[in-house]
N, C-alpha and C positions, 0 to 999 in steps of 0.2 A: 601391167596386166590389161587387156581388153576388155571393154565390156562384153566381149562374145563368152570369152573365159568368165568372168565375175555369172551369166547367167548360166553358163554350165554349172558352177557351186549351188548355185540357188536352187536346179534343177535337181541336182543330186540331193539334196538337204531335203527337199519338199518329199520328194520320192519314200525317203526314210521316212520321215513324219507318218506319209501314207501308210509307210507299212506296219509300222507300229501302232497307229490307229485301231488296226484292222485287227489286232492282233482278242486271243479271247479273253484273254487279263481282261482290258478295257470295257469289252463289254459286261463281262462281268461285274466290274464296280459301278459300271453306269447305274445297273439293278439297283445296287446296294446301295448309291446316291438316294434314287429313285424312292426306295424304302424308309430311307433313314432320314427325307425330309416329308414324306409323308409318316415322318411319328412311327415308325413301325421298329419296335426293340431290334437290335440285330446281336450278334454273336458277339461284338464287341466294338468298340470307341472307331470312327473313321478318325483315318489318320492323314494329313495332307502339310509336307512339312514346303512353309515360302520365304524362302530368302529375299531379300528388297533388291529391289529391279537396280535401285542404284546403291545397294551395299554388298552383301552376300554372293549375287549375282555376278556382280564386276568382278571376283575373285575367282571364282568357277569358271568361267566364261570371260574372259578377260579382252578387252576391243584389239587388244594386241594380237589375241589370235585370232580374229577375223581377215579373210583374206580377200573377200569384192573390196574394190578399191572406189566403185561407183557411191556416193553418200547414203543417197538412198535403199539401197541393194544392201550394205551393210547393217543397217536399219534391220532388214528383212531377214537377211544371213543370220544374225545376233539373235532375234525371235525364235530361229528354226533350230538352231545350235545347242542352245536351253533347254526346248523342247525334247531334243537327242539326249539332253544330258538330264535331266530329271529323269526318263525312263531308265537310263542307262544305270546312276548310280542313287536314285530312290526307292527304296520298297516299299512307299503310300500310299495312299487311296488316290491318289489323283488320276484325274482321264484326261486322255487324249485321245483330241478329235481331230481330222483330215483340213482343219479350218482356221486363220490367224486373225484376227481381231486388230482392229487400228480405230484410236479414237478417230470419229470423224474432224476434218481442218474446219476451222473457223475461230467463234469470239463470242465466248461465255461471257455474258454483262456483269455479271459480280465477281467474290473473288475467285479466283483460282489458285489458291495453295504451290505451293511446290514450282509456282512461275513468278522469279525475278525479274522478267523481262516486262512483266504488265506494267502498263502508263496509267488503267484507271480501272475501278470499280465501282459500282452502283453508282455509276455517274461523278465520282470524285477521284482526282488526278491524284496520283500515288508513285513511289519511289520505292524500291528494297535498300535498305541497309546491308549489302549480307557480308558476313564475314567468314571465314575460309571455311571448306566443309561443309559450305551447302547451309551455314547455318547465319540465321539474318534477324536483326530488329524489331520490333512491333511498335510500332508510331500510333498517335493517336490522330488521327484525320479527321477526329468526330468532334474537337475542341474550339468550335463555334459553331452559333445557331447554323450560320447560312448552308454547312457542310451537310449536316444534320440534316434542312431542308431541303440539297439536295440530291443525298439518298430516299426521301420520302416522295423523290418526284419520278423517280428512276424505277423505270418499269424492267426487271432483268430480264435478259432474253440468249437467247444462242442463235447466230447468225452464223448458219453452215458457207462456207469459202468452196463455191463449185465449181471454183475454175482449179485448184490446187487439190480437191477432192481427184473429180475428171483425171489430171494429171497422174496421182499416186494412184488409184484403182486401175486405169490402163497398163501402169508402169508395175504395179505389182501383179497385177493376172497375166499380163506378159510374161515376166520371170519368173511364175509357176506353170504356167503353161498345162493350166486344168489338173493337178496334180491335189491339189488341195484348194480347199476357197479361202475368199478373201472375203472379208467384210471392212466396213468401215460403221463405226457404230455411234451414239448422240454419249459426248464424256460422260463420265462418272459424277461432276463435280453441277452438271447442267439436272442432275437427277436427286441425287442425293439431299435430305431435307433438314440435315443439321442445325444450318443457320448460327451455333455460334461460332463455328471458327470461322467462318467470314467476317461475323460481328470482332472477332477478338482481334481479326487482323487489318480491319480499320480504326481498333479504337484502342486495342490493349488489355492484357490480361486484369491489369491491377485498375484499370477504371471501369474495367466492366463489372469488376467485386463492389469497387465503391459505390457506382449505381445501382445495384440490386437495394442498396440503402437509403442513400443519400436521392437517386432520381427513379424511383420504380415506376412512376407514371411516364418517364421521358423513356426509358428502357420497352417499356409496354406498347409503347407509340411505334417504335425501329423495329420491334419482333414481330408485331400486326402487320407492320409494310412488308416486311419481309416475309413472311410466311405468306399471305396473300399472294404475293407477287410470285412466288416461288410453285404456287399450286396453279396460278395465272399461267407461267411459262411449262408446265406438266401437262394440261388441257389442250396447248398451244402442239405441240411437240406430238401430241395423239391425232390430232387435227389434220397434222401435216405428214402425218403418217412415218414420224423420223423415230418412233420408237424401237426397239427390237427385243428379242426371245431370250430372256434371261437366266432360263430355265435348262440350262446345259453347262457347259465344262466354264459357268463365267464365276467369277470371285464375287460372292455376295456379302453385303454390308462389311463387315470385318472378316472375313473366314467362312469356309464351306462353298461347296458347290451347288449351282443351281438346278438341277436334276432333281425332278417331280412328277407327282400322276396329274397334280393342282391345276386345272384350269376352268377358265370360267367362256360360257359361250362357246362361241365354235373355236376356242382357245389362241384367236392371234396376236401378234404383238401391241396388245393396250394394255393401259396401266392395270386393268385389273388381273392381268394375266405375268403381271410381273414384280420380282422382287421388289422391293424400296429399302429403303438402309435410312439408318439416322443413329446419331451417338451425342453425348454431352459431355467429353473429356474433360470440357473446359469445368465442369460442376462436378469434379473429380470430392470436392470439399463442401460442397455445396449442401443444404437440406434437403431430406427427400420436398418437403413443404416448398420450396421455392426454385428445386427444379421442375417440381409440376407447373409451377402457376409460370416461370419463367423459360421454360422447354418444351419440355411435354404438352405443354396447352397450345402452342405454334407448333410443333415439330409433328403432333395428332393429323392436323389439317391435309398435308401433303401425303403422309404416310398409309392415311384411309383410303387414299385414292388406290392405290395398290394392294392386290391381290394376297400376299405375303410381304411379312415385313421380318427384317433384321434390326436386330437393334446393340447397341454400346458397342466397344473399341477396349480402350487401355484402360477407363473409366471402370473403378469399382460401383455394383449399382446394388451392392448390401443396402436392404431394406426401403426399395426403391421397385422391386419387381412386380410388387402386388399393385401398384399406379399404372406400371407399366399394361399388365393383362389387360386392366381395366378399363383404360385409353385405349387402346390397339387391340380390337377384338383379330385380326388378324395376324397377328407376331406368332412368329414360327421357330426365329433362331433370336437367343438372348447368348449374348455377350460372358465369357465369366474370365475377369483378367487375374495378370498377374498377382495382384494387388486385392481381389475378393477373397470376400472368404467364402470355404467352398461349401463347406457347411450349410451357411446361411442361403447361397445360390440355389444348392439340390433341394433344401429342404421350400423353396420359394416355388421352384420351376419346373419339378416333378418328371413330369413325361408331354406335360402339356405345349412345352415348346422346347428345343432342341437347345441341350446345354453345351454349349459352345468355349471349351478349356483353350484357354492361350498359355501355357507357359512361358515362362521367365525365360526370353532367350538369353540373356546374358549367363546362363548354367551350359550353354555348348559355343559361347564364341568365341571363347578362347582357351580349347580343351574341352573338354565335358568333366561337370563334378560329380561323381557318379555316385558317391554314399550321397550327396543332398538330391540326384534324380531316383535313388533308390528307395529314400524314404519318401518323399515326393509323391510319387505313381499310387503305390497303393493307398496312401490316405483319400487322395482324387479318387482311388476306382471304388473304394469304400461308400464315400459321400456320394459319389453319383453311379449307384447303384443300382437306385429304381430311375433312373435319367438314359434319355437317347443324346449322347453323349458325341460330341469328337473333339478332335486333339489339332488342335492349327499351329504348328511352332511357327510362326511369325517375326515380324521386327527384326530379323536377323541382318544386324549392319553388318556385322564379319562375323566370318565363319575360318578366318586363318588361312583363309585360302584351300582350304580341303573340306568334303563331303564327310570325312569320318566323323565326326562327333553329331549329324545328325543324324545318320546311319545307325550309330549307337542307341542314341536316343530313341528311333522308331522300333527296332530288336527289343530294348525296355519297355517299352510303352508295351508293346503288342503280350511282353509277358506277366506284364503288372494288372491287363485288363481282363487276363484269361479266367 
């Protein structure tokens, strides 16, 4: 196939996108976004069901059926195809907008998760282990002073690549050809203000437990640099004016959409005009007592900076949310996983910030269980009752390769919250 052919696909793809855009559903739910993160009850639980870009996704949408044969085109192709296919067989709350997102190229200084290919973080040379499946080792890097010291000297940073930026921006507004926009945006991973799963994937789960003990002042020394440094490179990044409007169809902290009336000033893209995210998976077991003094008292720092904040993941944060309010006068969306109880959630987090349900995907990835989603639903729509509420079926590694069992899933939902 030619690349003449491969941009005709691309054309035709962006076009649909356009038109489904445009369409009044979307605008519609935009409102409802709009409403339902400014706190305002609505008729019932937004529903926004995300399969994983590299599980769920690769099933539905399989590279096999892509057909630009150009690398990068199929990149874009795979982007717009998804796009086609969530509207086509989802009936969620999700929007769609005339517009593709692409992390910006470059070289995040700490860690970056989900990349085997990185040689170094916070200034110390590193390796993945991984073994099949995307699944890989945690080393400890941190098992002598000098290592130690030099993370403490490692200012993190993100150094945008504007010659490979230059390249993909050309190459991709080319191949739309004003049909839709193109952004290129500062990663997820250069924002977000966690800090320990960086920490845990230089040093280890099980010594990062031991140290909470055994070295709390050496522990408190790594999460002061890091947090520091981390609010250092946030200042740095507004400075340079590489932030952007997160406040639209983007994936915020764990779940939901970022659509609001929220802005502060003449509303542009600065931190205070933008979500922030932070979670503590790794203190899934941990004390509410020493996740404050060991999270929450660094992870505060970065998160104040920004306008709204999202907070926790897969992390249960039973009896953990009232630290939370109280640190983070700005928290909007709290977390409520699989693993919370929900009880203890609603009765925490009221109306005051959006209660954010993840169910258990493993109940639709292989089949749906429909007596454990039918007793399910209603005790959630019970508990969060007086709660602005949504439904993010998430983590979805497989899905069996068909859409039906979350399709089921949102048909439930929508009549469990009636």
């Amino acid at each position: 196939m030619s690349y003449k052919e491969d941009l005709s696909i691309i054309r035709d793809l962006a076009a649909k996108v356009k038109e489904i855009a445009g369409l009044p559903r979307y605008e519609q739910a935009r409102g409802k976004w709009r409403r339902h993160n400014d706190l305002q009850m609505g008729a019932g639980p937004l529903i926004w069901v995300c399969p994983d870009d590299d599980g769920g996704w690769l099933e539905l949408v399989p590279c096999s059926s892509l057909k630009a044969e150009d690398a990068d085109l199929r990149v874009l192709e795979h982007r717009l195809r998804k796009l086609i296919y969530q509207h086509t067989h989802f009936d969620d709350d999700y929007v769609q907008e005339p517009i593709l997102r692409f992390d910006m190229p470059g070289e995040y200084t700490g860690y970056t998760f989900g990349d085997a290919g990185q040689k170094s973080a916070w200034g110390i040379p590193i390796h993945a282990k991984c073994a099949s499946g995307g699944a890989y080792h945690l080393d400890n890097y941190l098992d002598n002073e000098e290592a130690a010291e030099t993370l403490l000297r490692h200012e993190v940073d993100f150094i945008p690549d504007d010659a490979e930026y230059k390249r993909l921006k050309e190459k991709y507004t080319e191949a739309v050809r004003g049909l839709i926009e193109i952004r290129f945006i500062v990663p997820y991973v250069a924002l977000v203000q966690s800090l320990l799963i960086e920490l845990v994937h230089l040093h280890g789960l099980s010594e990062l437990m031991i140290d909470l003990y055994d070295r709390p002042e050496w522990l408190h020394k790594i999460l002061d640099h890091m947090s520091a440094s981390k609010v250092r490179l946030l200042e740095r990044l507004e400075q340079k004016n590489l932030l952007y409007d997160n406040r639209s169809n983007v994936y915020t902290g764990s779940g939901g959409l970022g659509y609001t009336s929220y802005h502060s000033g003449d509303g542009s893209a600065k931190l205070s005009n933008m979500w922030g995210f932070a979670d503590a998976q790794e203190f899934s077991d941990v004390s509410p007592e020493m996740f404050y003094e060991f999270a929450l008292t660094y992870q505060k720092r970065g998160l104040n900076k920004f306008g709204l904040v999202s907070y926790g993941c897969c992390e249960p944060l039973d009896y953990k949310f009232d630290m939370i309010f109280s640190s983070l006068p700005n928290i909007r969306r709290l977390s409520v996983s699989p693993w919370s109880n929900v009880n203890i959630a609603a009765e925490h987090i009221k109306d005051r910030a959006i209660f954010s349900w993840k169910p258990n995907p493993a109940l639709i990835c292989c089949g749906i269980d429909e007596p454990a989603v039918s007793r399910m639903l209603p005790e959630v729509a019970h508990a969060a009752k007086n709660c602005v509420t949504e439904i993010i079926l998430k983590d979805v590694r497989t899905c069996s390769g068909t859409p039906e069992h979350m399709q089921k899933f949102i048909k439930m939902a929508r009549h469990a919250f009636q």
